[in-house]
C-alpha positions as CSV (number, residue, x, y, z in Angstrom):
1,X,5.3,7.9,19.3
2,X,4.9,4.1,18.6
3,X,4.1,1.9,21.2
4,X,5.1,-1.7,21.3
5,X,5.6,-4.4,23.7
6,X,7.2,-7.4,23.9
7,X,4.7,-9.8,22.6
8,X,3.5,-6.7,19.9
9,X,7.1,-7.0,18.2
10,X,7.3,-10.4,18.8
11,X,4.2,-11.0,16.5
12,X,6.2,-8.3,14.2
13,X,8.8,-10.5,13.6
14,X,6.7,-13.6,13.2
15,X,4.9,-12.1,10.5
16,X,7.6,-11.1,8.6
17,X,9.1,-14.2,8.7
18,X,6.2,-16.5,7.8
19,X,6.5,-18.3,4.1
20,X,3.6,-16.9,2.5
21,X,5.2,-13.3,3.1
22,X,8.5,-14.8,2.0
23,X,7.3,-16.0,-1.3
24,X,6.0,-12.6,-1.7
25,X,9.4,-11.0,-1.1
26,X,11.8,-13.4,-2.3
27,X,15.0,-10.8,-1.6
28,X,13.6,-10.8,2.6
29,X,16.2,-12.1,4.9
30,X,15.6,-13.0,8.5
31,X,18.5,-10.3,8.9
32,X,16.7,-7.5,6.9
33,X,13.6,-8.5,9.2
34,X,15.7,-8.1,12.6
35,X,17.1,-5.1,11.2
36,X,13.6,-3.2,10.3
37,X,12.3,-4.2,13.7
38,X,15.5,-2.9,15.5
39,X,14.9,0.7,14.2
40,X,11.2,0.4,14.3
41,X,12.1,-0.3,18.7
42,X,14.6,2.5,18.3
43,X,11.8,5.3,18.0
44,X,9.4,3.2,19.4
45,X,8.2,3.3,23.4
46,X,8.1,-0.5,24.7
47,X,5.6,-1.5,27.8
48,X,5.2,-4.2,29.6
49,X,2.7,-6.3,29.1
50,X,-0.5,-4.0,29.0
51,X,-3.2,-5.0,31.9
52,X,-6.6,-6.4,30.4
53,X,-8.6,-3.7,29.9
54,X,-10.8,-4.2,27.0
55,X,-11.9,-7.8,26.3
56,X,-12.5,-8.8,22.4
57,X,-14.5,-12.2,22.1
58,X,-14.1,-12.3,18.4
59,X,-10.3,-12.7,18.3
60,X,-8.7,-12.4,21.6
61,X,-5.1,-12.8,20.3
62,X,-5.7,-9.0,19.1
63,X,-6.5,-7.4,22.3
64,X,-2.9,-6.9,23.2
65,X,-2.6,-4.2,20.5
66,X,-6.5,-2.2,22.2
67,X,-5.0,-3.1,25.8
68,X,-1.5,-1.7,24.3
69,X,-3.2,1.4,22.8
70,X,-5.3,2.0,26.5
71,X,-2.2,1.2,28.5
72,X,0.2,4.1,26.7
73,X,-2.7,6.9,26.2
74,X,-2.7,6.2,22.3
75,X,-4.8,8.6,20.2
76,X,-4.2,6.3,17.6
77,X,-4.5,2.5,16.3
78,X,-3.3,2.0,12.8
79,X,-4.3,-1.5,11.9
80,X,-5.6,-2.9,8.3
81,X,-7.4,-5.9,10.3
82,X,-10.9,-4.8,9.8
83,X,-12.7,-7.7,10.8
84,X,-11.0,-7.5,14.3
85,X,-10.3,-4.1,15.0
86,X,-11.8,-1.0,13.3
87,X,-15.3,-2.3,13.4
88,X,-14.7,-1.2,17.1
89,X,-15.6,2.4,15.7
90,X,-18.7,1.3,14.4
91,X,-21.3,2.4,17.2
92,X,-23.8,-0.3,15.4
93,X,-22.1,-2.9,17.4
94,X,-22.9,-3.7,21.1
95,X,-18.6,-3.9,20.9
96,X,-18.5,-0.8,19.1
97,X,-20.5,1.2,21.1
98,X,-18.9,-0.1,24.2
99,X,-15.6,0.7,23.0
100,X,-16.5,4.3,22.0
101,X,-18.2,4.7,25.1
102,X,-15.1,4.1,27.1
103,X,-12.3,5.0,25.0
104,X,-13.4,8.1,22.9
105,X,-9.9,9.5,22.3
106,X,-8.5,6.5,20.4
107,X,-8.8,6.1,17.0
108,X,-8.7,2.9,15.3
109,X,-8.1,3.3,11.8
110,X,-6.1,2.1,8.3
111,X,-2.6,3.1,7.5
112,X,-3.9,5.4,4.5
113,X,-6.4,7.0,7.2
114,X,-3.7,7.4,9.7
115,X,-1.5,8.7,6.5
116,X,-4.1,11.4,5.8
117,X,-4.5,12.6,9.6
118,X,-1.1,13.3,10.1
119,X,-1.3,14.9,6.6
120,X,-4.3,17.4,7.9
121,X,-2.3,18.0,11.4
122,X,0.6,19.5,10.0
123,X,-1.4,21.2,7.6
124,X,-3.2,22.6,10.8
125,X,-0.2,23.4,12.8
């Protein structure tokens, strides 16, 4: 299941439709954008705003996607932002181990990781 929320897809579409990822993909039209997003919200489950649950100092526009992951029971975050996100699985950090502490079931990792989990679960199963 995907999770999203409001502001979650709203940053989706934002992204997709800033310049420097427009110049990248010349072909991308603000229709093929509203398009994608509409069948990504089709299998997707959208909350309400999550409630503040985990704080994080070093970017706090990101903590709508941990709160979002806490608030729907994730067992996983797929996110390629490293420098914001998956060094929350690092116990090395007074973050890290805080966030491991309290949150052991959920996973923050990289698309490929993700990618190769669900790989080893079906293998499993």
């Amino acid at each position: 299941m995907v999770l999203l929320s409001p502001k979650t897809l709203a940053e989706g579409s934002d992204i997709l439709l800033r310049p420097v990822v427009r110049r990248k993909f010349k072909s991308l039209t603000n229709e093929q954008v509203r398009r994608f997003l509409s069948k990504v919200e089709s299998f997707s489950e959208t909350l309400p705003e999550p409630p503040q649950a985990f704080t994080l100092p070093r970017d706090p526009k990101d903590e709508i996607h941990t709160n979002l992951a806490i608030a729907g029971g994730a067992e996983y975050l797929v996110s390629w932002n490293e420098r914001h996100l998956s060094y929350l699985m690092k116990r090395d950090t007074p973050e890290g181990k805080d966030f491991c502490a309290r949150y052991p079931s959920l996973k923050i990792v990289t698309p490929v990781e993700f990618l190769e989990a669900l790989r080893a679960s079906s293998r499993a199963g």
